[in-house]
N, CA, C and O atoms as a Maestro MAE file, in Angstrom:
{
 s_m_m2io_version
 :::
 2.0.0
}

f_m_ct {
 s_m_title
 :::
 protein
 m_atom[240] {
  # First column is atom index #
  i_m_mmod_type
  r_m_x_coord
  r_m_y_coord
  r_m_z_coord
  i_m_residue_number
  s_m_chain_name
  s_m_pdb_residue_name
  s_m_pdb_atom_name
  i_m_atomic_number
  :::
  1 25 62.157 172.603 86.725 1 A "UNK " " N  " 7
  2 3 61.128 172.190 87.659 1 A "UNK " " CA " 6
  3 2 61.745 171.246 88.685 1 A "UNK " " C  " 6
  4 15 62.358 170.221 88.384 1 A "UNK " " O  " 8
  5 25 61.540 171.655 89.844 2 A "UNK " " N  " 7
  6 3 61.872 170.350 91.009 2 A "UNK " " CA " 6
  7 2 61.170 169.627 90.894 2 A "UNK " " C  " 6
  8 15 60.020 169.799 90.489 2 A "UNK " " O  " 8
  9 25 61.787 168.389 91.294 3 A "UNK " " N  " 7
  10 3 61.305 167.085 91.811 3 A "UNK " " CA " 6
  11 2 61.590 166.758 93.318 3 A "UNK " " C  " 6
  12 15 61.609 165.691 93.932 3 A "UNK " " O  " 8
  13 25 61.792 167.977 93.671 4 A "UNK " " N  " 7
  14 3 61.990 167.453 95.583 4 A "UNK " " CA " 6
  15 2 60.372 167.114 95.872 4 A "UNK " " C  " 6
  16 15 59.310 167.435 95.338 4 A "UNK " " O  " 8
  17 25 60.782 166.277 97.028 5 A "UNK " " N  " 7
  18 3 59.223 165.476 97.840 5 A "UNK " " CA " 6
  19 2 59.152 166.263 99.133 5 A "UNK " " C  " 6
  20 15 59.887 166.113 100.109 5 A "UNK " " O  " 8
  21 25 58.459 166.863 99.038 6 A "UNK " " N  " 7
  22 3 58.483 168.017 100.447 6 A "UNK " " CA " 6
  23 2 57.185 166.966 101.546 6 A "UNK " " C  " 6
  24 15 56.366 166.284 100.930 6 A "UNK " " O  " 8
  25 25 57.168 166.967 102.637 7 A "UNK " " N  " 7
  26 3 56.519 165.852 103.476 7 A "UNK " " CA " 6
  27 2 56.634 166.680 104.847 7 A "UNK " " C  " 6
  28 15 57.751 166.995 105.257 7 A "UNK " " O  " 8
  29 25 55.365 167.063 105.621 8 A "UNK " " N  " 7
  30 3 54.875 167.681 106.348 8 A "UNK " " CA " 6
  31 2 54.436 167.065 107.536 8 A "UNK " " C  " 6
  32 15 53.242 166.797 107.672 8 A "UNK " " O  " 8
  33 25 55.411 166.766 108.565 9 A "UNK " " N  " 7
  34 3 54.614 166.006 109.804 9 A "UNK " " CA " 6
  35 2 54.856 166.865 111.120 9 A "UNK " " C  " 6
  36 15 55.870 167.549 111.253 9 A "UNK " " O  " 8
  37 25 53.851 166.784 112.087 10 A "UNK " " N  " 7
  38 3 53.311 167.635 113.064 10 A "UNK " " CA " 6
  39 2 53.790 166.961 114.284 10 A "UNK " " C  " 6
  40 15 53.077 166.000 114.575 10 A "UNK " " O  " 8
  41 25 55.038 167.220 115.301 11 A "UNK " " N  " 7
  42 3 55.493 166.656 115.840 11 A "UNK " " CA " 6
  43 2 54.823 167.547 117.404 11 A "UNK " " C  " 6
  44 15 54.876 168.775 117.467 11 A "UNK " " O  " 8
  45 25 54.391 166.930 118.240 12 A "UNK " " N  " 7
  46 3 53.673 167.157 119.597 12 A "UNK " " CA " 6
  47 2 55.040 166.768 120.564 12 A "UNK " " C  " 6
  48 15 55.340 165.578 120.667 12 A "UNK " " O  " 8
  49 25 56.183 168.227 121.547 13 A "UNK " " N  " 7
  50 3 56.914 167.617 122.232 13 A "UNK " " CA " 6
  51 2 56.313 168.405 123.477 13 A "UNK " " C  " 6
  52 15 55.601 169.406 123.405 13 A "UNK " " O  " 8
  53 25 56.686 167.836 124.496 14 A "UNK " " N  " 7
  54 3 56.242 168.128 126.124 14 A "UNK " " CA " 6
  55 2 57.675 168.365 126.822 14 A "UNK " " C  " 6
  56 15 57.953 168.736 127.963 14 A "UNK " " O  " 8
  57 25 58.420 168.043 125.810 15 A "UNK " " N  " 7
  58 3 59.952 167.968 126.858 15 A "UNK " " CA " 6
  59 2 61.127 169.194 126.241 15 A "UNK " " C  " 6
  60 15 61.967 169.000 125.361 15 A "UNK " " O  " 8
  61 25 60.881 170.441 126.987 16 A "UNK " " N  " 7
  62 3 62.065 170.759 126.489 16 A "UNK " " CA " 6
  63 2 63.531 170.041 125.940 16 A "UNK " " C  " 6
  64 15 63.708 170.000 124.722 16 A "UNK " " O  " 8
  65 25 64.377 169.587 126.683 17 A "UNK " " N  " 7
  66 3 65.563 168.376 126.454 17 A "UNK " " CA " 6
  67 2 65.272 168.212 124.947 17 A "UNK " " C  " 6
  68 15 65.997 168.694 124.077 17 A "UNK " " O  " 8
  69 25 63.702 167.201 124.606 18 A "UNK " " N  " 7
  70 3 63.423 167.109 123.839 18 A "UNK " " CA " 6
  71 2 63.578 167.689 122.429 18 A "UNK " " C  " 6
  72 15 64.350 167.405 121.513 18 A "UNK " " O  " 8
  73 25 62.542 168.641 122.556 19 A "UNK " " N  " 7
  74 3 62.571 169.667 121.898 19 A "UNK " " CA " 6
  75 2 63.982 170.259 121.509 19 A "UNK " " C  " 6
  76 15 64.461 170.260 120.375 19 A "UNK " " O  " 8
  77 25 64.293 170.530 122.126 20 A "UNK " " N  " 7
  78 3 66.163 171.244 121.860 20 A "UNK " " CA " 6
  79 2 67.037 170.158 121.059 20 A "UNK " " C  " 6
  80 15 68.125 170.474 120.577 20 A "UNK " " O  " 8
  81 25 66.553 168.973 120.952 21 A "UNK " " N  " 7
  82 3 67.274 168.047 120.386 21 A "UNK " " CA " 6
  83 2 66.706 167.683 118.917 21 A "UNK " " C  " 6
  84 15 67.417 167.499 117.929 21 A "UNK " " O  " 8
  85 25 65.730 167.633 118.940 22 A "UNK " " N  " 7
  86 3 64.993 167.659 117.690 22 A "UNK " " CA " 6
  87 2 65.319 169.012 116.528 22 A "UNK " " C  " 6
  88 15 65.554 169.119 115.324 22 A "UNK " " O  " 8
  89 25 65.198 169.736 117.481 23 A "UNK " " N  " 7
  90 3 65.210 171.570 116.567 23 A "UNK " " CA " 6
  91 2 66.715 171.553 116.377 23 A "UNK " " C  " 6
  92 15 67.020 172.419 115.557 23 A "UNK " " O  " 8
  93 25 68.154 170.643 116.999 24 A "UNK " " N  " 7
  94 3 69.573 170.548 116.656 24 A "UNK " " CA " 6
  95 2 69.573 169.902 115.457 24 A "UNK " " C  " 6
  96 15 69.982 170.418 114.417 24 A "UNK " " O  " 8
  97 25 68.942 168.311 115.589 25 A "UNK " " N  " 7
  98 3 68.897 167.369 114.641 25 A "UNK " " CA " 6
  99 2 68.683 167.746 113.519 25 A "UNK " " C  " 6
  100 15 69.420 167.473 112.572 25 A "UNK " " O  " 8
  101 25 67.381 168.605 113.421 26 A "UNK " " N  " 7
  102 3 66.774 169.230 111.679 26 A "UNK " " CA " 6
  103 2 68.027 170.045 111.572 26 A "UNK " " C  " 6
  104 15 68.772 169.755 110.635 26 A "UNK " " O  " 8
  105 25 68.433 171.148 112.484 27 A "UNK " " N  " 7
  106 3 69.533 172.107 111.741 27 A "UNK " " CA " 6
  107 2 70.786 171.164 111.179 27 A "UNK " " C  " 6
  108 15 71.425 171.725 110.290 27 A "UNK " " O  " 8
  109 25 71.159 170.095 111.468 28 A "UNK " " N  " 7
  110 3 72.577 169.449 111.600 28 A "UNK " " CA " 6
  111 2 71.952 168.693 110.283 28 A "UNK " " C  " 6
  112 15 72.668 168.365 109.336 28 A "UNK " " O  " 8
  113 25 71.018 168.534 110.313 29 A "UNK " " N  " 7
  114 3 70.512 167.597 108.714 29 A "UNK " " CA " 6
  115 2 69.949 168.463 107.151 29 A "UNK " " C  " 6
  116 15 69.874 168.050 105.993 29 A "UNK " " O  " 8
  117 25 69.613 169.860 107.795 30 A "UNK " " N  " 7
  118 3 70.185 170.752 106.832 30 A "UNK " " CA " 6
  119 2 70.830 171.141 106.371 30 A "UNK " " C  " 6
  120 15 70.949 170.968 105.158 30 A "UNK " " O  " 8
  121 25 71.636 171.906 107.085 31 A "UNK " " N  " 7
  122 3 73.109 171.698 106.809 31 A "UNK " " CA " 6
  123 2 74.098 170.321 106.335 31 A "UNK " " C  " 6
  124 15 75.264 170.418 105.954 31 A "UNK " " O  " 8
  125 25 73.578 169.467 106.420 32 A "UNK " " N  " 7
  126 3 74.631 168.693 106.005 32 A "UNK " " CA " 6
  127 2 74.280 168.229 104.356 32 A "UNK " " C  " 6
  128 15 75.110 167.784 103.564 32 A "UNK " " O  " 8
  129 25 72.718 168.482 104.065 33 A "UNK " " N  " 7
  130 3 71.894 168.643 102.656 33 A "UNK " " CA " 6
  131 2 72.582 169.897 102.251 33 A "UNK " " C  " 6
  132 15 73.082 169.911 101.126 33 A "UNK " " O  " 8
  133 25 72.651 170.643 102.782 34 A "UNK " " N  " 7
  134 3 73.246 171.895 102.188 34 A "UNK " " CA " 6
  135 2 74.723 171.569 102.029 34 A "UNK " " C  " 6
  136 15 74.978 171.426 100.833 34 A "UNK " " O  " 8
  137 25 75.866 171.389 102.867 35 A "UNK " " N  " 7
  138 3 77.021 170.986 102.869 35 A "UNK " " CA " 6
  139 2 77.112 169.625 101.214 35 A "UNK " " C  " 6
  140 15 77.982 169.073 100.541 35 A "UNK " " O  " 8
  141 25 76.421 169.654 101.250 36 A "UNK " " N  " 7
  142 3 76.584 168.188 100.100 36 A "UNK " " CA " 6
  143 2 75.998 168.627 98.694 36 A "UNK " " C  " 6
  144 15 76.455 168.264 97.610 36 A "UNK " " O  " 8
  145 25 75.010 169.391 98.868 37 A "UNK " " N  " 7
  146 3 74.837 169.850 97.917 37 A "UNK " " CA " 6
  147 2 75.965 170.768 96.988 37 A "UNK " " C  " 6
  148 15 76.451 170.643 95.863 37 A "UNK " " O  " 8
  149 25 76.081 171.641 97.977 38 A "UNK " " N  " 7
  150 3 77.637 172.603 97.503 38 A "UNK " " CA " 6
  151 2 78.765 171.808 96.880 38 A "UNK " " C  " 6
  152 15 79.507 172.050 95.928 38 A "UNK " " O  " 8
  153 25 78.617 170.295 98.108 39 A "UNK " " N  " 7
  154 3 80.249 169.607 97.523 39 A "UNK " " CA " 6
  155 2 79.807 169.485 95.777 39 A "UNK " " C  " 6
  156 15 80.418 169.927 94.804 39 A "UNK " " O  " 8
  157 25 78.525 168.717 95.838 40 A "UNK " " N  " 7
  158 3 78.712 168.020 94.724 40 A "UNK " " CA " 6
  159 2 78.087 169.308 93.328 40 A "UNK " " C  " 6
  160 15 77.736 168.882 92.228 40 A "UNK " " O  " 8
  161 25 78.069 170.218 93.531 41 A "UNK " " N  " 7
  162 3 78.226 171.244 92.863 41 A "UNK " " CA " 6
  163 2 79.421 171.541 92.346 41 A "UNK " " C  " 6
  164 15 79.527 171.224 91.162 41 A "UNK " " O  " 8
  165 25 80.322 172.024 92.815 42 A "UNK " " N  " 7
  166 3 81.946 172.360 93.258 42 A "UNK " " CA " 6
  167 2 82.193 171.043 92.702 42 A "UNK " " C  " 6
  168 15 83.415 170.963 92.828 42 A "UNK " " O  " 8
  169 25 81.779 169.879 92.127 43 A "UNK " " N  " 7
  170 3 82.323 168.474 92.069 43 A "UNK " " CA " 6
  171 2 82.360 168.610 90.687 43 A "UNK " " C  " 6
  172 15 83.384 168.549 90.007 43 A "UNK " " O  " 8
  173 25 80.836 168.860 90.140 44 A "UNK " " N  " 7
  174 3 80.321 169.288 88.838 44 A "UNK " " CA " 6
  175 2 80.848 170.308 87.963 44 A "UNK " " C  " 6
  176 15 80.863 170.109 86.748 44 A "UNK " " O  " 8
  177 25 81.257 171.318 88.435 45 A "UNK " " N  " 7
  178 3 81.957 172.356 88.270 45 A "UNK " " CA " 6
  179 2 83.458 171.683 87.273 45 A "UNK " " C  " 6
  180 15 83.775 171.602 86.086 45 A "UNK " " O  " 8
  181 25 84.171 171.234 88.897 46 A "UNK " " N  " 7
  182 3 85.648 170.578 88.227 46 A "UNK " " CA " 6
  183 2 85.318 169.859 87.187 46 A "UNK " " C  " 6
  184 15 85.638 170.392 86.124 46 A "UNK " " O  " 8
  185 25 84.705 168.666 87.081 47 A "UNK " " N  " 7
  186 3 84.326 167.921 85.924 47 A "UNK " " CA " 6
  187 2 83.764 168.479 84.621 47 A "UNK " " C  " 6
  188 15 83.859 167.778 83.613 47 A "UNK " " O  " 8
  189 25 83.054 169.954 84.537 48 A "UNK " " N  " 7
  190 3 83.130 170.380 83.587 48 A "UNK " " CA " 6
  191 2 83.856 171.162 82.976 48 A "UNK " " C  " 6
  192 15 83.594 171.513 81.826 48 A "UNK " " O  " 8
  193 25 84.822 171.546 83.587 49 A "UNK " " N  " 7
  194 3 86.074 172.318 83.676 49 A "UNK " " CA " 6
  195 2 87.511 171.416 83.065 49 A "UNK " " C  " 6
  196 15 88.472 171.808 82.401 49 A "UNK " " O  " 8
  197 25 87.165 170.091 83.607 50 A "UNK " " N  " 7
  198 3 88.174 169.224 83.119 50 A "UNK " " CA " 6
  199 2 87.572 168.880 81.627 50 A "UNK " " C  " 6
  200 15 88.390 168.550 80.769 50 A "UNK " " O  " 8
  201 25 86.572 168.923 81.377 51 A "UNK " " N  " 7
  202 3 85.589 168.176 79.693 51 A "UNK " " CA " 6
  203 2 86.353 169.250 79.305 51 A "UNK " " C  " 6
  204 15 87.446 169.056 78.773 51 A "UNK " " O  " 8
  205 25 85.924 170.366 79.499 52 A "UNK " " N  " 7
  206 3 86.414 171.875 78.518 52 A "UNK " " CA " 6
  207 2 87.514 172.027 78.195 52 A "UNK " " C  " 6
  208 15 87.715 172.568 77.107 52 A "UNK " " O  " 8
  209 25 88.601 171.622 78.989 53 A "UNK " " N  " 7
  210 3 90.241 171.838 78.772 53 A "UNK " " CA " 6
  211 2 90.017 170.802 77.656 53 A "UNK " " C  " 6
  212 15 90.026 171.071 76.455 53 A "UNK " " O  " 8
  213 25 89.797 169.476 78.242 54 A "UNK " " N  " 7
  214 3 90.292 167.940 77.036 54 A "UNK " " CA " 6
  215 2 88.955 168.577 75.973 54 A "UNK " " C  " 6
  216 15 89.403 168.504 74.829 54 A "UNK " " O  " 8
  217 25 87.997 168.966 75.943 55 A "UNK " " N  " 7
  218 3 87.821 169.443 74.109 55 A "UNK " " CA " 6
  219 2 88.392 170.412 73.284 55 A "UNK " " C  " 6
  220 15 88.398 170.503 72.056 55 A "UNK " " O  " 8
  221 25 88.863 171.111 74.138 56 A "UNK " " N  " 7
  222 3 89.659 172.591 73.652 56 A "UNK " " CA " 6
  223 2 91.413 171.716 72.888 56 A "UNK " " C  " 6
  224 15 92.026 171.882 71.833 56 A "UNK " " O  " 8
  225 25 91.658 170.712 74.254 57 A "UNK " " N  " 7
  226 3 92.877 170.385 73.296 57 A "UNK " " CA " 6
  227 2 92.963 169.331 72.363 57 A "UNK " " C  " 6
  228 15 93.857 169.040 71.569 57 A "UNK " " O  " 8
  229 25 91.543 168.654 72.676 58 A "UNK " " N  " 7
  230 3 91.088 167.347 71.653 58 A "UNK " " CA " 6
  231 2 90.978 168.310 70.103 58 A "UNK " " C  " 6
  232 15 91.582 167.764 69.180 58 A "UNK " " O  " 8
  233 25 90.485 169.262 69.843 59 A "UNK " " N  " 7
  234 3 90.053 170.199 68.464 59 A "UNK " " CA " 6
  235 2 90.838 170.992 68.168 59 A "UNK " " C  " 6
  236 15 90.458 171.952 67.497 59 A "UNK " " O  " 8
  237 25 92.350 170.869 68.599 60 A "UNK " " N  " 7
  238 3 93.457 171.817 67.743 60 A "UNK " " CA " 6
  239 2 93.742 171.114 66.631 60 A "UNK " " C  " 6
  240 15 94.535 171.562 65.803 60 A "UNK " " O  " 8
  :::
 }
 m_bond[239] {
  # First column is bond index #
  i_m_from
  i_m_to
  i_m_order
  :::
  1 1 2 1
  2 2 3 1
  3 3 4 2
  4 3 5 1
  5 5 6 1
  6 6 7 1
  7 7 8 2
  8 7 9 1
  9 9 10 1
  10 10 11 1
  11 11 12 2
  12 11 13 1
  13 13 14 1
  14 14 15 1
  15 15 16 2
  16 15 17 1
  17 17 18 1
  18 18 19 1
  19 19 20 2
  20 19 21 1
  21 21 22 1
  22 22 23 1
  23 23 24 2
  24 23 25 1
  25 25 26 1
  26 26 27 1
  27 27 28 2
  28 27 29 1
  29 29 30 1
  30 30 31 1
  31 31 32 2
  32 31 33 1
  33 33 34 1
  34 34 35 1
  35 35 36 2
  36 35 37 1
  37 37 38 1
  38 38 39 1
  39 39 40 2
  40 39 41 1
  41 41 42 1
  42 42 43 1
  43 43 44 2
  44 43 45 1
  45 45 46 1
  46 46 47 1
  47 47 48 2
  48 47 49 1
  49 49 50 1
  50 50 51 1
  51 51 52 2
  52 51 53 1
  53 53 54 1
  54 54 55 1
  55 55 56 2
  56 55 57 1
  57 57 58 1
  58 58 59 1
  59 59 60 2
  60 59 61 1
  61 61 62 1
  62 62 63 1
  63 63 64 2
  64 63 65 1
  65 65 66 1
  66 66 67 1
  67 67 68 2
  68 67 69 1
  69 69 70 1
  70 70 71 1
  71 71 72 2
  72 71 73 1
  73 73 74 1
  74 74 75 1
  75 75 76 2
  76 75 77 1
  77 77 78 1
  78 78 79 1
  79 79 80 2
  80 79 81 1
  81 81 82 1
  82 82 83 1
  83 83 84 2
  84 83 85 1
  85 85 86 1
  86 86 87 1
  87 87 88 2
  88 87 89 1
  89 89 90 1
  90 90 91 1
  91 91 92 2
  92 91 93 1
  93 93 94 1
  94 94 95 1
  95 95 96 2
  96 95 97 1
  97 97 98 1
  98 98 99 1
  99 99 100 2
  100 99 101 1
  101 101 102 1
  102 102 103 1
  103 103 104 2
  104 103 105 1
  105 105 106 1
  106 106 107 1
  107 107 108 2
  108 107 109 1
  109 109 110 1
  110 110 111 1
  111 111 112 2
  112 111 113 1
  113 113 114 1
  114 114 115 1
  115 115 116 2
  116 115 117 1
  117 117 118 1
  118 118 119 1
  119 119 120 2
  120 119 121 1
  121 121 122 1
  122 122 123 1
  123 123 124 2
  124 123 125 1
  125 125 126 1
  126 126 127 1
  127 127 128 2
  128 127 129 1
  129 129 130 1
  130 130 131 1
  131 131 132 2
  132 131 133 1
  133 133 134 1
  134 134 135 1
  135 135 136 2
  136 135 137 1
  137 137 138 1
  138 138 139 1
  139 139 140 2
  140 139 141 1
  141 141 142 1
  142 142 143 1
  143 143 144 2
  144 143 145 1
  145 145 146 1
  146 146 147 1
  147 147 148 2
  148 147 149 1
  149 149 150 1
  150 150 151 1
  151 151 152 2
  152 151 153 1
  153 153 154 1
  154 154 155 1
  155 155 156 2
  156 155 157 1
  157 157 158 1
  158 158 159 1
  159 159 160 2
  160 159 161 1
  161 161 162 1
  162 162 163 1
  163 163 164 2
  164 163 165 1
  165 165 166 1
  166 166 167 1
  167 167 168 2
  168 167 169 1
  169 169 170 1
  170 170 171 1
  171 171 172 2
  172 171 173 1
  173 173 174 1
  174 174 175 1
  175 175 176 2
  176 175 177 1
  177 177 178 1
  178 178 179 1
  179 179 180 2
  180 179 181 1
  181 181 182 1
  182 182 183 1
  183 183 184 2
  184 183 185 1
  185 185 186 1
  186 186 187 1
  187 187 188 2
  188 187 189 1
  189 189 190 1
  190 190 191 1
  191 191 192 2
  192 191 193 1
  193 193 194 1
  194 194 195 1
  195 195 196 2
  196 195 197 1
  197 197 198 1
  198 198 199 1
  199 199 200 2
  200 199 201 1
  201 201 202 1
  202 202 203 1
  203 203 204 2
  204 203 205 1
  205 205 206 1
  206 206 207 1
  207 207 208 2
  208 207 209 1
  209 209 210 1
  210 210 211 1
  211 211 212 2
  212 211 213 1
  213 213 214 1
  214 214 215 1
  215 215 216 2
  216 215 217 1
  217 217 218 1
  218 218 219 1
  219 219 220 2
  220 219 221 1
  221 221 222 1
  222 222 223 1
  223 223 224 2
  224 223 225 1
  225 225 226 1
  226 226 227 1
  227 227 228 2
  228 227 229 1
  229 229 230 1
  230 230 231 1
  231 231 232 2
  232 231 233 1
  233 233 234 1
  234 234 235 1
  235 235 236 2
  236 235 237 1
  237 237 238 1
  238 238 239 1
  239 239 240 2
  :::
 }
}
C-alpha cells in the first residue's frame, strides 16, 4: 500500500512565458523524483547484493 500524499492545486496562468515555465518546472521535478528514485533503487539492489555475498561466505 502507498503512503504517497497526492495534493491537487488549480493553478490560473494568463502568461504564456509563464505557463511554459511552470509545465518545464513540473517535468524537471519529475524527473528528478524519478531519477532518484531509480538511484536509490540501484542503491538497494547493491546493498542487497553485498548482504548476500557476506552471508553466503559468513555460512561456509
Amino acid at each position: 500500500m502507498s503512503k504517497a500524499i497526492t495534493e491537487v492545486h488549480e493553478i490560473k496562468v494568463y502568461n504564456e512565458s509563464t505557463r511554459l515555465f511552470l509545465v518545464k518546472s513540473f517535468y524537471c521535478y519529475e524527473l528528478y523524483i524519478s531519477n532518484m528514485q531509480e538511484y536509490m533503487a540501484i542503491d538497494l539492489l547493491k546493498w542487497l547484493k553485498t548482504e548476500y555475498i557476506w552471508m553466503m561466505f559468513l555460512t561456509r
